[in-house]
C-alpha positions as CSV (number, residue, x, y, z in Angstrom):
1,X,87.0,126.9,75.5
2,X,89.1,123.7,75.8
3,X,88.4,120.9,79.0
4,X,90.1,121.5,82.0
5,X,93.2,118.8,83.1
6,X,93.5,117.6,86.2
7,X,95.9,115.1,87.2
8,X,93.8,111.6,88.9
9,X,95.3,110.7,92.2
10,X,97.3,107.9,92.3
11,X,94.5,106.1,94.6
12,X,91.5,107.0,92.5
13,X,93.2,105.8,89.5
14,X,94.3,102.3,91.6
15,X,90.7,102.3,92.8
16,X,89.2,103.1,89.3
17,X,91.6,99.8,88.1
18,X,90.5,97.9,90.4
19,X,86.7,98.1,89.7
20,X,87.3,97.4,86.4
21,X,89.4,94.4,86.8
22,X,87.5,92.6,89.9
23,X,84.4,94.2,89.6
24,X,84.2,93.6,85.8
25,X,82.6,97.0,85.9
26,X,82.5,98.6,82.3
27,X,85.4,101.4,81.4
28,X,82.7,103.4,80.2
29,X,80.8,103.7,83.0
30,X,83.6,104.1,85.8
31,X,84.8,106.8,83.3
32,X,81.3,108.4,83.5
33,X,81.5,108.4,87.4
34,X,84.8,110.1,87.6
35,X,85.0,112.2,84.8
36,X,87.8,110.7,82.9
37,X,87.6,109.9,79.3
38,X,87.2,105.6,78.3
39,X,90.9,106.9,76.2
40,X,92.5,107.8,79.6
41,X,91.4,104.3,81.2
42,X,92.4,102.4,78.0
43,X,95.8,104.2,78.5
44,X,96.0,102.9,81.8
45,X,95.1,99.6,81.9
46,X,97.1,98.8,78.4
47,X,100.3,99.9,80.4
48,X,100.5,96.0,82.0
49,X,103.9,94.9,83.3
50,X,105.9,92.9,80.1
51,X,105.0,89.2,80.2
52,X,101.7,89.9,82.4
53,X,98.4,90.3,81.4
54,X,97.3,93.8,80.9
55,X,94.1,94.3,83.1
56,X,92.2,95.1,79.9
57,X,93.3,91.7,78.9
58,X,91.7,90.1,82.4
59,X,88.6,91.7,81.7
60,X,88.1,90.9,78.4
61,X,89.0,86.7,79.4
62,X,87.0,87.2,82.2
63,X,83.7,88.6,80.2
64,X,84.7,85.4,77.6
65,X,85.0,83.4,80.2
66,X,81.1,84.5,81.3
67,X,79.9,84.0,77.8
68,X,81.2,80.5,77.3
69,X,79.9,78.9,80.4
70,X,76.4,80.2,79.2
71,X,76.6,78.8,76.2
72,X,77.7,75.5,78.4
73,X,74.7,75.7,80.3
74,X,73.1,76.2,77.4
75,X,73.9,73.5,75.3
76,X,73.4,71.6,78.8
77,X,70.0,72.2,78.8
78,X,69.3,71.3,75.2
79,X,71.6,68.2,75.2
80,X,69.2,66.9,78.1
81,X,65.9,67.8,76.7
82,X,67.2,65.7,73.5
83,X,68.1,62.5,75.5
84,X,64.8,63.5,77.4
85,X,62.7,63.1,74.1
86,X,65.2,59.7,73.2
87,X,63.5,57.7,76.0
């Protein structure tokens, strides 16, 4: 027996969008909690409007965004234990 289809109302897929993009809540999990597959989402959020961002683009600057200012912090930290020890 195949999975059954069922069409995702217009406001749970908006909802399920907006988690993702200004929750930074991962496909994969959303997708878990409404039982939609990570493909569906993917579909979704690569249909962007030409010349915008797609929302999987925002997410993925976003979570880069994240990254680099830990390593900032990071190399923060270091760069004053180093002048620290220079005294």
């Amino acid at each position: 027996m195949g999975k059954t289809l069922y069409r995702v109302s217009p406001e749970v897929k908006a909802d399920i969008l907006k988690r993702i993009k200004e929750q930074g809540i991962p496909v994969s999990q959303v997708a878990q909690e409404h039982g939609v597959s990570t493909k569906t989402i993917y579909t979704w959020l690569g249909k962007g409007v030409e010349g915008q961002p797609t929302i999987g683009e925002l997410v993925k600057l976003k979570w880069e965004n994240q990254m680099l200012l830990g390593l900032v912090g990071e190399l923060t930290v270091k760069l004053s234990c180093t002048q620290k020890k220079n005294w």
